[in-house]
Residue, then its C-alpha position, 0 to 999 in steps of 0.5 A: x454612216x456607211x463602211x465607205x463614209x468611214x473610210x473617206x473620214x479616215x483618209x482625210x486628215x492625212x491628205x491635209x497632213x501631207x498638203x502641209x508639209x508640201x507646203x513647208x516644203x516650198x516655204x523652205x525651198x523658197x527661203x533656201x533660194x532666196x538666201x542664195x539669190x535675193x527675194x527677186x529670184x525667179x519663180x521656177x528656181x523655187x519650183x525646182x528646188x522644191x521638186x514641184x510644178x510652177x502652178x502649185x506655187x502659183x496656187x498656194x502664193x498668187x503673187x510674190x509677196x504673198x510668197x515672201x511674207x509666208x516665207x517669213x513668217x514660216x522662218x520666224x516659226x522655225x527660228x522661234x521653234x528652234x531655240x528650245x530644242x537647242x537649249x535641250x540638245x546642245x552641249x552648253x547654253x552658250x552653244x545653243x545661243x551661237x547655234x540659234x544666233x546662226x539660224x537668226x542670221x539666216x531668217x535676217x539674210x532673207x528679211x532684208x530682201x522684204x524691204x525691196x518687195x513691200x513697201x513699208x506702207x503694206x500694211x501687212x509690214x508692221x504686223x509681220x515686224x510685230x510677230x516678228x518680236x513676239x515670236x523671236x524676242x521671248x525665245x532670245x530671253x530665254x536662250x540668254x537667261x540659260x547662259x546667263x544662268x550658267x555662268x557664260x555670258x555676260x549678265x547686262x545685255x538684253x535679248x532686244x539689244x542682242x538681236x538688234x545688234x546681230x540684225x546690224x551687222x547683217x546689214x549689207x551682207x547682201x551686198x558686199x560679197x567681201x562683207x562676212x557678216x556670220x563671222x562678225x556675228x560669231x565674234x560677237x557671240x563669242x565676245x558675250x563670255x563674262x570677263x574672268 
């Protein structure tokens, strides 16, 4: 191998590093835009946001779907990623449970617009739900079990039951501006304080 071979397998990698985070980049630019205005929102609104041309959207996601569904698997990943750096830089277990909880409520303000853009017989569905629980599921119990532990929560309520309960009263948050789902979630959240 010549000095130039050399130098071409160092520079590699970080073209790949920097193409992936281009690519988280858009993903977060896309979930921003769609949070605001609904899975339907026009390409080049996500182009804008993510400062890059119609045609690399177009050649990361060929169609909307395949957008949408890399949108939610990527904030599935954040949100999942999220909890255990909340549980070690929050103040109280009790606060990194709200703190995530917020994050969940922004993952399911964008989840809901899916429903309007793949249909429930792609069979892509039932996987994204099925990452959708064992990514999300485990990190919840977790996030419970630390409060719980502490003393701050509740002890009878499970992480299916809290998440199911936080994702119904999302519902409809995207169609009733005079709906405050957050604020809804946030009683709720306070309301896991064992009774003294």
């Amino acid at each position: 191998m010549n000095a130039s071979d050399d130098s071409a397998g160092r520079t590699a990698p970080p073209k790949r590093k920097d193409a992936r985070r281009n690519k988280e980049a858009l993903l977060d630019a896309a979930a921003a835009v769609f949070v605001t205005s609904g899975v339907d929102a026009p390409v080049r609104d996500i182009a804008a946001k993510a400062g890059v041309g119609l045609g690399t959207i177009y050649r990361h996601f060929p169609t909307r779907a395949d957008l949408i569904i890399a949108v939610y698997r990527h904030q599935v990943d954040a949100c999942a990623e999220a909890g255990p750096a909340l549980l070690a830089s929050s103040a109280t277990p009790h606060a990194a449970l709200a703190q995530w909880i917020d994050l969940f409520v922004d993952f399911l303000v964008t989840k809901h617009g899916l429903a309007a853009v793949l249909q429930s017989d792609n069979p892509g569905c039932d996987a994204l739900h099925t990452y959708f629980i064992d990514r999300l599921v485990p990190v919840c119990t977790h996030l419970l079990e630390a409060a719980t532990e502490a003393d701050e929560i509740r002890t009878d309520l499970t992480a299916y039951e809290l998440m199911r309960g936080v994702g119904n009263l999302c519902i409809g948050a995207d169609s009733d501006p005079r709906y405050d789902a957050r604020r809804l979630v946030q009683l709720l959240i306070a309301g896991l304080r064992p009774p003294h």
